[in-house]
py3Dmol code that shows the C-alpha trace and the ligand (Angstrom):
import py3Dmol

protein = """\
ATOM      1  CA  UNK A   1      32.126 -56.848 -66.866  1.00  0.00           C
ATOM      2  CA  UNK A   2      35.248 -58.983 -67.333  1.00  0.00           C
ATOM      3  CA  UNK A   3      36.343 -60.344 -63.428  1.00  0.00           C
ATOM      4  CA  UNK A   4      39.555 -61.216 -65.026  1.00  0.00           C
ATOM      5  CA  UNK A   5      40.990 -57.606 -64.058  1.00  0.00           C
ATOM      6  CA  UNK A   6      40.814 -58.373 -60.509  1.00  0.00           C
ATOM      7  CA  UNK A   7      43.202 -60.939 -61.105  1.00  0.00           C
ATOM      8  CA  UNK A   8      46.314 -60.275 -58.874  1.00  0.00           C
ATOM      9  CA  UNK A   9      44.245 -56.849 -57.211  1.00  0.00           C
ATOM     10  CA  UNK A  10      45.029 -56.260 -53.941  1.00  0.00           C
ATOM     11  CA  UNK A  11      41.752 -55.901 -51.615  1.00  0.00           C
ATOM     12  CA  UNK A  12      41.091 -54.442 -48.395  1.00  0.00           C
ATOM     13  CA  UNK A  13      38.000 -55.457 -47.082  1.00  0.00           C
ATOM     14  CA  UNK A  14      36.358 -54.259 -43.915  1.00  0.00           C
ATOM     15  CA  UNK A  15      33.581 -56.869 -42.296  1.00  0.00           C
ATOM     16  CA  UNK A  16      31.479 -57.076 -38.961  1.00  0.00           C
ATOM     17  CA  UNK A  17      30.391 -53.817 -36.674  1.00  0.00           C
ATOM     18  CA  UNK A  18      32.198 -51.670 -34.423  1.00  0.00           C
ATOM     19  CA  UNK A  19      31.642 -52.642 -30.505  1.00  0.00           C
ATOM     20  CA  UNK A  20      32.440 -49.328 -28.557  1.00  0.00           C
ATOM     21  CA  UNK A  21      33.070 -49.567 -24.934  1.00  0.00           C
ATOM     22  CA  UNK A  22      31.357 -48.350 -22.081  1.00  0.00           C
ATOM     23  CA  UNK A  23      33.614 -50.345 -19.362  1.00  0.00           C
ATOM     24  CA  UNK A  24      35.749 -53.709 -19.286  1.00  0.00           C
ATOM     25  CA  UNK A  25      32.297 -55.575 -19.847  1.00  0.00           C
ATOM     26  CA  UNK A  26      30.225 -53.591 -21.730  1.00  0.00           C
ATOM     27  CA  UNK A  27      29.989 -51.963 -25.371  1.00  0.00           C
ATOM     28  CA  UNK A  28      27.661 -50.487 -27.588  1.00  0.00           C
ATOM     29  CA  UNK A  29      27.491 -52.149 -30.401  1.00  0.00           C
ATOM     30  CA  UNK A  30      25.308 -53.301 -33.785  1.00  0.00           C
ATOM     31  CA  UNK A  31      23.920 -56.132 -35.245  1.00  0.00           C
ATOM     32  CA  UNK A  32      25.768 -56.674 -38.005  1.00  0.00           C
ATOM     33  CA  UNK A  33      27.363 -60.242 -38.835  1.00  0.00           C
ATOM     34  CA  UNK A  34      29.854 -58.921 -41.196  1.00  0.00           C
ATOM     35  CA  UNK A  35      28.446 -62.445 -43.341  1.00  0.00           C
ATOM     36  CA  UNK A  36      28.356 -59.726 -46.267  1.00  0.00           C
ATOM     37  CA  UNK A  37      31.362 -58.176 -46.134  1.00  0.00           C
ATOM     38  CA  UNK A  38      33.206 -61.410 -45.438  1.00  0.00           C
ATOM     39  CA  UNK A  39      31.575 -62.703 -48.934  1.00  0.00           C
ATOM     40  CA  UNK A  40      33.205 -60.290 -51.019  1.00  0.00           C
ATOM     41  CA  UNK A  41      36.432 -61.185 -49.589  1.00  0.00           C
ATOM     42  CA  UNK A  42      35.760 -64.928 -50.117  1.00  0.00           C
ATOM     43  CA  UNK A  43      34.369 -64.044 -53.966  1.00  0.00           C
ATOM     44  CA  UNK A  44      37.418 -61.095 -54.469  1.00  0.00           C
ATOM     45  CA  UNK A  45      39.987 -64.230 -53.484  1.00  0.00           C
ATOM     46  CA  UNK A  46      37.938 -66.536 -55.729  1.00  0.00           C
ATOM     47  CA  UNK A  47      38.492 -64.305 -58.214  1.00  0.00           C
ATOM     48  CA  UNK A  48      42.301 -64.559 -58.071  1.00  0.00           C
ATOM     49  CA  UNK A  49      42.723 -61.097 -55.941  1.00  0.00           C
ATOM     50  CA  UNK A  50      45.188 -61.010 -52.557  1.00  0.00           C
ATOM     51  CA  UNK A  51      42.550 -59.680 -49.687  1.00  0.00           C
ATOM     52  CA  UNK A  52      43.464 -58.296 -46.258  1.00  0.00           C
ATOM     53  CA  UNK A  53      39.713 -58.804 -44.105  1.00  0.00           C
ATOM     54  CA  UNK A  54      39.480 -56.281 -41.507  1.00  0.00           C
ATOM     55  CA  UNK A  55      37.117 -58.329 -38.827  1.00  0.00           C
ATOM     56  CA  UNK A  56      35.149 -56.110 -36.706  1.00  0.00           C
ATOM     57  CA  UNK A  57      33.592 -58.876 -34.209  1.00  0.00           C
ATOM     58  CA  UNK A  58      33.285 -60.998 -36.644  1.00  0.00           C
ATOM     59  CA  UNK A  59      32.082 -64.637 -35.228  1.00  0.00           C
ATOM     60  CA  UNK A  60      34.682 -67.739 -35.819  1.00  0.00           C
ATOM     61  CA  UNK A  61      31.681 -69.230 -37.767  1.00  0.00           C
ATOM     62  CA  UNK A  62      31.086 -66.298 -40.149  1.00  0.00           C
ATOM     63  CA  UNK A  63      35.076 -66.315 -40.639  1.00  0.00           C
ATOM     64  CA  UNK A  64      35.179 -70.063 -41.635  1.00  0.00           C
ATOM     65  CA  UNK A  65      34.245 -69.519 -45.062  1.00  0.00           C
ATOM     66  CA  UNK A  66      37.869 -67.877 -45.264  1.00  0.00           C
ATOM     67  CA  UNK A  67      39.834 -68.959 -42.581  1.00  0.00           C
ATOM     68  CA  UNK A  68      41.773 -71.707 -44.826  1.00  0.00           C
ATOM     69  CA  UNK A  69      41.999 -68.795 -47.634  1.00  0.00           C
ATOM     70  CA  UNK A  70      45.702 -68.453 -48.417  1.00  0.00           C
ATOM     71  CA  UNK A  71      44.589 -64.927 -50.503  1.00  0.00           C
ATOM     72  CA  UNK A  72      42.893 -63.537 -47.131  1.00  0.00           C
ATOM     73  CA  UNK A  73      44.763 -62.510 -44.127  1.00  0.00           C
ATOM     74  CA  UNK A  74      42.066 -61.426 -41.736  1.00  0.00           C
ATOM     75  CA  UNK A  75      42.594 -58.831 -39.109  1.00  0.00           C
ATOM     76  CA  UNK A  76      40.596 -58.890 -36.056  1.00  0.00           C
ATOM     77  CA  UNK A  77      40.003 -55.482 -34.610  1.00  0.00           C
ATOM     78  CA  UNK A  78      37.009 -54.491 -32.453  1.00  0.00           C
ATOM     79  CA  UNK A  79      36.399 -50.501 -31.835  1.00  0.00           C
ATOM     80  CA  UNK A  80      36.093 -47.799 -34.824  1.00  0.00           C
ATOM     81  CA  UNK A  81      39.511 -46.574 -33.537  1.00  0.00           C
ATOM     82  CA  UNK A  82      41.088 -50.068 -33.840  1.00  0.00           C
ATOM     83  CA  UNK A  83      39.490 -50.490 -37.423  1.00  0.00           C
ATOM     84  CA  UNK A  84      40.484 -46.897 -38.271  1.00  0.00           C
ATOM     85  CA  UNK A  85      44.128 -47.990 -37.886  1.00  0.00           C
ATOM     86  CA  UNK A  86      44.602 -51.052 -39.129  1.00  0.00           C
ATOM     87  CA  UNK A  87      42.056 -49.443 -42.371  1.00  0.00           C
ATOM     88  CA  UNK A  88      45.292 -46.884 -42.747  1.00  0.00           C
ATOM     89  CA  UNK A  89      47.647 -49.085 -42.217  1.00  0.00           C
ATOM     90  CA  UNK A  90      46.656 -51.766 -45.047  1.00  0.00           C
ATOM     91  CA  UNK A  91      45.271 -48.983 -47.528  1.00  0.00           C
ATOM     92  CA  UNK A  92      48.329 -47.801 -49.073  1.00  0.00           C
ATOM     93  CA  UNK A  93      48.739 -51.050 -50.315  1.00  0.00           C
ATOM     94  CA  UNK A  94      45.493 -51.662 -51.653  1.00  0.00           C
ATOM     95  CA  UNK A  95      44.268 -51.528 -54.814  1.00  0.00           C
ATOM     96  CA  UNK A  96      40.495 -51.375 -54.366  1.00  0.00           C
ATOM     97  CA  UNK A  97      38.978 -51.024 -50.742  1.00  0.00           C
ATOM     98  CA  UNK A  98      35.302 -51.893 -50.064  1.00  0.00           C
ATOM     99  CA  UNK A  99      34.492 -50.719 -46.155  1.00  0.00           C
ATOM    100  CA  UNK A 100      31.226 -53.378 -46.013  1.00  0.00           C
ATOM    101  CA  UNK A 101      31.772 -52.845 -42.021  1.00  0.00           C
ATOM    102  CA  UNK A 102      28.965 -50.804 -40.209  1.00  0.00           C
ATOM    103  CA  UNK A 103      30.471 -48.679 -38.204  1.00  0.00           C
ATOM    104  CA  UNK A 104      29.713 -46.952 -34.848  1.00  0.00           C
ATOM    105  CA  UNK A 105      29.048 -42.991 -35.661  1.00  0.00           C
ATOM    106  CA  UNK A 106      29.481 -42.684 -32.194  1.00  0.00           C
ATOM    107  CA  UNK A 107      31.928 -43.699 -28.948  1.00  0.00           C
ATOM    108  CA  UNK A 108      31.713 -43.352 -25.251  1.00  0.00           C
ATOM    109  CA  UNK A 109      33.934 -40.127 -24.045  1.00  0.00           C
ATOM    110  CA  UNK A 110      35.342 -41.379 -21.265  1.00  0.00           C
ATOM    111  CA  UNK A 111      35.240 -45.323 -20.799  1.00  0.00           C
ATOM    112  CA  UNK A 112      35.082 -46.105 -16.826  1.00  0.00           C
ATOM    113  CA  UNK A 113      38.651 -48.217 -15.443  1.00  0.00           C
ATOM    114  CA  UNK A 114      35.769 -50.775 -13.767  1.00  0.00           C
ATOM    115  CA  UNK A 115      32.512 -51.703 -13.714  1.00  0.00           C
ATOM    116  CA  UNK A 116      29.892 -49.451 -13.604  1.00  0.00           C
ATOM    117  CA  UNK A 117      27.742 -50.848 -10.467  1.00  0.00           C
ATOM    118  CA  UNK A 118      24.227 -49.974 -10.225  1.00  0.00           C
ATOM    119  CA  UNK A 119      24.998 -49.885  -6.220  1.00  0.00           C
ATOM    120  CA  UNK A 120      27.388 -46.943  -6.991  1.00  0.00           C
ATOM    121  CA  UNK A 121      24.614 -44.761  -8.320  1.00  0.00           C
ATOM    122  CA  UNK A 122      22.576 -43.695  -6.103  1.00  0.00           C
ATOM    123  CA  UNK A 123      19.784 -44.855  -7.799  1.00  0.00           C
ATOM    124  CA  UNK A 124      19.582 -42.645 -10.862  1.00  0.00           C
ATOM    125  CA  UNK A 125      20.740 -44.092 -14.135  1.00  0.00           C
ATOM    126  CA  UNK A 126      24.265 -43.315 -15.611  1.00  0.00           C
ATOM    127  CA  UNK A 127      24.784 -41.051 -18.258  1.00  0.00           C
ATOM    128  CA  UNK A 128      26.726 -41.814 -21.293  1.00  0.00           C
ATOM    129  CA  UNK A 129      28.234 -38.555 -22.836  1.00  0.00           C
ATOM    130  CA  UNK A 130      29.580 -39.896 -26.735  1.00  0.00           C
ATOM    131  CA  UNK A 131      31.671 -38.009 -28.769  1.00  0.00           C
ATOM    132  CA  UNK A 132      32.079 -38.602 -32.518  1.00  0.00           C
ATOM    133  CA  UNK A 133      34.012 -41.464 -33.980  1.00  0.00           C
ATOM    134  CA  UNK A 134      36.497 -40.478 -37.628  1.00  0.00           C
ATOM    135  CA  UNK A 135      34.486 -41.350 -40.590  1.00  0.00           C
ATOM    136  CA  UNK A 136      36.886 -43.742 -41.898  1.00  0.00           C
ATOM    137  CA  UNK A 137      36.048 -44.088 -45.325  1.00  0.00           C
ATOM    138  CA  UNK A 138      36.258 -40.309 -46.127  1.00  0.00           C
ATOM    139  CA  UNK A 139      39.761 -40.365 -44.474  1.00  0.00           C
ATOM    140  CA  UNK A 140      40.990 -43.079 -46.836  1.00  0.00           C
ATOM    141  CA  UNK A 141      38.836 -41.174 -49.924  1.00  0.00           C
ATOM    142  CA  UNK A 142      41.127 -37.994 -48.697  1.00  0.00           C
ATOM    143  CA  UNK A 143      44.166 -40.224 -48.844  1.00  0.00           C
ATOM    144  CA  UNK A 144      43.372 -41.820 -52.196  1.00  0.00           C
ATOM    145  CA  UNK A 145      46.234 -42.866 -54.404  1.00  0.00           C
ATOM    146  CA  UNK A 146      46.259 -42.765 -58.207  1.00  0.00           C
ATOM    147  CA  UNK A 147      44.205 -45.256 -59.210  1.00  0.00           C
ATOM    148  CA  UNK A 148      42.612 -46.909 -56.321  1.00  0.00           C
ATOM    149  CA  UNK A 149      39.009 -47.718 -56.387  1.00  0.00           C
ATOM    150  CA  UNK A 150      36.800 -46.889 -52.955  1.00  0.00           C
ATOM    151  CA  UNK A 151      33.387 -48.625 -52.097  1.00  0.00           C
ATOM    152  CA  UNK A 152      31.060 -47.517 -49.639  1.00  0.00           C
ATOM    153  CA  UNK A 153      28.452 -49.712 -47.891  1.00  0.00           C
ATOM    154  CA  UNK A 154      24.985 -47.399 -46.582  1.00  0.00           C
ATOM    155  CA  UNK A 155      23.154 -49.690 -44.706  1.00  0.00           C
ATOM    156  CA  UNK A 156      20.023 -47.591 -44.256  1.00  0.00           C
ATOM    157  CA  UNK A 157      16.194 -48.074 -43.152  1.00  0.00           C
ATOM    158  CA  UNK A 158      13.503 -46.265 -45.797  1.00  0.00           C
ATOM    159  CA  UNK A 159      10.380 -46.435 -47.014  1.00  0.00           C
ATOM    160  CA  UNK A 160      10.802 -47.004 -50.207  1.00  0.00           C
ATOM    161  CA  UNK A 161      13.012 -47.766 -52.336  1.00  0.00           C
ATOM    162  CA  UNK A 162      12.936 -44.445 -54.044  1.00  0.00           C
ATOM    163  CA  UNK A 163      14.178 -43.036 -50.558  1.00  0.00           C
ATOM    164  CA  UNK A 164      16.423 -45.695 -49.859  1.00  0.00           C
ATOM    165  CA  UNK A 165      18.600 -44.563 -53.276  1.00  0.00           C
ATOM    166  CA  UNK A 166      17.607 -40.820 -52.787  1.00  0.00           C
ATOM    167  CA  UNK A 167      19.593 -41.016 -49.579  1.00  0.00           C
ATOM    168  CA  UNK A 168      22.199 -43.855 -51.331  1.00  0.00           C
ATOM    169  CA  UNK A 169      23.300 -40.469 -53.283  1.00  0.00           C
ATOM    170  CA  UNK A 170      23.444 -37.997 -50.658  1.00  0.00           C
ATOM    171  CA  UNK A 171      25.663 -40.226 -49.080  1.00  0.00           C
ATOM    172  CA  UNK A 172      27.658 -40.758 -52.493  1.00  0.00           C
ATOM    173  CA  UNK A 173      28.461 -37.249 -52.635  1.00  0.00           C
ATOM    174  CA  UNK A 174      29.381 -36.728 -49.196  1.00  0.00           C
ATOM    175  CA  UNK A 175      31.903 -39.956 -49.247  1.00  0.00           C
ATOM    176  CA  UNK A 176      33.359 -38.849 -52.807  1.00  0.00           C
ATOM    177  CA  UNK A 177      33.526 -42.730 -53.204  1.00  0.00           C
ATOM    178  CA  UNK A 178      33.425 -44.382 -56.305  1.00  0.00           C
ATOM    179  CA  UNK A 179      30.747 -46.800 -55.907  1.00  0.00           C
ATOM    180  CA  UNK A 180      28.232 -47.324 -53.278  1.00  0.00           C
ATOM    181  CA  UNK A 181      26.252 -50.464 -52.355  1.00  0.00           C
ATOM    182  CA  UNK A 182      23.444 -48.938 -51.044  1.00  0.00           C
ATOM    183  CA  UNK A 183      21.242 -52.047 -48.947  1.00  0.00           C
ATOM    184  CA  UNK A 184      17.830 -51.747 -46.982  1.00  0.00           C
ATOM    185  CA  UNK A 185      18.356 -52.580 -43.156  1.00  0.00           C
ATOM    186  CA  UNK A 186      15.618 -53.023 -40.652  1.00  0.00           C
ATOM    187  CA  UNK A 187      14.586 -55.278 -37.829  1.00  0.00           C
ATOM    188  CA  UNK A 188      14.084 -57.948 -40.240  1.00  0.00           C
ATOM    189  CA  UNK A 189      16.157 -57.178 -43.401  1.00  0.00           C
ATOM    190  CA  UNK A 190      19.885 -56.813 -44.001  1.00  0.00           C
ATOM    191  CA  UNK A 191      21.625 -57.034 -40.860  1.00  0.00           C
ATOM    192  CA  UNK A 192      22.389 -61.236 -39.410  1.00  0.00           C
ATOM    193  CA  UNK A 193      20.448 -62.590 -42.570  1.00  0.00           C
ATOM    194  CA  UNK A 194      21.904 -64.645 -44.902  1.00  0.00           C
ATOM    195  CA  UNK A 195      20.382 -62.994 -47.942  1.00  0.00           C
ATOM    196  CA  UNK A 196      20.824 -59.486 -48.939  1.00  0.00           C
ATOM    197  CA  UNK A 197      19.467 -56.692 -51.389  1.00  0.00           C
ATOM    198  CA  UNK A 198      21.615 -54.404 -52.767  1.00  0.00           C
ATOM    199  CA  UNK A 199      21.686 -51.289 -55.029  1.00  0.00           C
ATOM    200  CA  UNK A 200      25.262 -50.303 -56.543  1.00  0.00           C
ATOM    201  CA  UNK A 201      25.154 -46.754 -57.458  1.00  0.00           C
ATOM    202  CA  UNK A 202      28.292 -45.207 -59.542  1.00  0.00           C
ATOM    203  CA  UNK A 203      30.417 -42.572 -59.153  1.00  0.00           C
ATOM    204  CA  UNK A 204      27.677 -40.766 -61.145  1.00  0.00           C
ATOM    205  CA  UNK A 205      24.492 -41.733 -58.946  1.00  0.00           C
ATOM    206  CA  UNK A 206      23.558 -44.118 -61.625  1.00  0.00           C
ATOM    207  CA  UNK A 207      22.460 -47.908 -60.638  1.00  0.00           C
ATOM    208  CA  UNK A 208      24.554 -50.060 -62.223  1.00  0.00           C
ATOM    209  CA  UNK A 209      23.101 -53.246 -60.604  1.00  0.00           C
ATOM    210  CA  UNK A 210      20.132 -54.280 -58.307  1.00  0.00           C
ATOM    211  CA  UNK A 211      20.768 -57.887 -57.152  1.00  0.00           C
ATOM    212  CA  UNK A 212      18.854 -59.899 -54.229  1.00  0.00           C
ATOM    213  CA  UNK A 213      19.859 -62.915 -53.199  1.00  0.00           C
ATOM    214  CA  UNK A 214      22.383 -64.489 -50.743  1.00  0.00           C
ATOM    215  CA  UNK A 215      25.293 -62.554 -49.562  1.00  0.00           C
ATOM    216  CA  UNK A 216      27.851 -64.711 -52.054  1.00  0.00           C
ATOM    217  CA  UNK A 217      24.907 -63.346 -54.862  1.00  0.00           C
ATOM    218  CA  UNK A 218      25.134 -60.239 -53.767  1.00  0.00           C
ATOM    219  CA  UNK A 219      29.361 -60.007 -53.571  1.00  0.00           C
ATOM    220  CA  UNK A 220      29.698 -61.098 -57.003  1.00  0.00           C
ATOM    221  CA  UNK A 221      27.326 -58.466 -58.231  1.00  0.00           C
ATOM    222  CA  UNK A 222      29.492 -55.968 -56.498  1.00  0.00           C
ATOM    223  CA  UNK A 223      32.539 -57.735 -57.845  1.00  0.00           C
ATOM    224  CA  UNK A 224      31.417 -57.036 -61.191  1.00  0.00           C
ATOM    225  CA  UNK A 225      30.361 -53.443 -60.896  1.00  0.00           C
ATOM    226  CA  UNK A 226      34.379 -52.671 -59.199  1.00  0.00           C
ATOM    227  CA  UNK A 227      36.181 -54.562 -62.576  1.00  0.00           C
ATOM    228  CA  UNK A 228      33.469 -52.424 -64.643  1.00  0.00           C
ATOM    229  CA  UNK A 229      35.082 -49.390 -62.826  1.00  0.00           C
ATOM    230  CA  UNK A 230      39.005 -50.058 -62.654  1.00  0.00           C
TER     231      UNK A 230
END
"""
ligand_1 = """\
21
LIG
O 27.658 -42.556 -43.116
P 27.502 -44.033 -43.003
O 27.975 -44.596 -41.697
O 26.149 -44.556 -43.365
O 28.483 -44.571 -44.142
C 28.622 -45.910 -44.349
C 29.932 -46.207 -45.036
O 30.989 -45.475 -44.430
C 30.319 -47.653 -44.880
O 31.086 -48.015 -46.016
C 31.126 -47.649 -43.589
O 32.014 -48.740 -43.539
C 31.853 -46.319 -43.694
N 32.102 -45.641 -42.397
C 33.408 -45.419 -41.989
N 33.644 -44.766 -40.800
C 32.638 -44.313 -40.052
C 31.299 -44.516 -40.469
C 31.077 -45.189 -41.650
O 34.334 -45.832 -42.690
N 32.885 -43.684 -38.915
"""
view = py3Dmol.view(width=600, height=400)
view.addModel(protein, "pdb")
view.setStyle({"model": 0}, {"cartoon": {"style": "trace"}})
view.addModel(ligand_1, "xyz")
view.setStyle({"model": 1}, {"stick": {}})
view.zoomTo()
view.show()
């Protein structure tokens, strides 16, 4: 597909994972680096579009490749509630949104004031009740204006690659999204790693592209599969 039709696009990118907290220390949290999503901001700015990065936890080091970026203003947030605003905030003014963050399904009910201290417990463990976080990218697919282009990220763990896209298009369906880039996650695989696989499924459940390599690989494959679908 021609990149030239991202040309003057405005992007809003979410990067990084969710930290959810227990208590002014402590969080629950995931291991992603946010290395991919902050690639397809760098390649969507290369590529002459205007990108607002929303940084979930991103580190300094991961942001570097953009911090100098006149195209990308980056916006730090770190819970699902913080990203869920600042994602509604920036979206009416977007163009095409990719949500590459990984996002905690779940938060704590009722975060404790202080430090939870083991000598406070009487020697049994805590209990953490959660409660379930917004899905963030269905609320923005609900809010959709004419036009705009949504891409999913399902970071998922399968056996094969026949039941890593099987569930890549359950999860289509249920999002509504235009395009998904569904990627295989495990201990070793995905997450923190500098190289990535991905399969970008259309609005249809077709693959449009299967691309392995680093992260900045990986971005411009999905950069080409969003001009093929404005
Ligand atoms: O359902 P799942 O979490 O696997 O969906 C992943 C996609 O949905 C990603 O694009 C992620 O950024 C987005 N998401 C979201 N809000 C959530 C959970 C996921 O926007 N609460």
């Amino acid at each position: 597909a021609d990149t030239a039709a991202l040309e003057g696009k405005r992007f809003l990118v979410s990067a990084g994972g969710t930290r959810e907290p227990i208590d002014p220390v402590r969080y629950i949290g995931n291991r992603s680096s946010g290395k991919q999503g902050v690639a397809v901001a760098a390649a969507a700015a290369a590529l002459g579009a205007k990108v607002v990065l929303l940084a979930a936890n991103v580190d300094e080091a991961v942001l570097a490749e953009v911090a100098e970026n006149p195209a990308v203003r980056v916006v730090p947030v770190g819970s699902a509630a913080e990203l869920q605003s600042a994602a509604l905030a920036a979206s009416s003014g977007a163009d095409v949104v990719i949500m590459a963050a990984a996002v905690s399904d779940y938060r704590v009910a009722d975060v404790a004031e202080e430090k939870i201290r083991k000598e406070d417990s009487a020697g049994e463990p805590p209990t953490l009740t959660l409660v379930e976080n917004p899905d963030i990218l269905a609320e923005l697919v609900h809010m959709r204006r004419p036009g705009q282009l949504l891409v999913g990220f399902a970071a998922e763990t399968a056996a094969s690659t026949d039941e890593l896209l099987e569930r890549g298009r359950r999860k289509l369906r249920r999002k509504g999204v235009d395009l998904l880039a569904v990627n295989a996650v495990g201990w070793n695989e995905g997450f923190e790693s500098a190289e990535n696989t991905l399969h970008i499924l259309d609005r249809s459940g077709e693959v449009v592209a299967n691309v392995s390599g680093t992260k900045q690989n990986t971005a411009d494959a999905l950069l080409h599969a969003v001009a093929a679908a404005l």
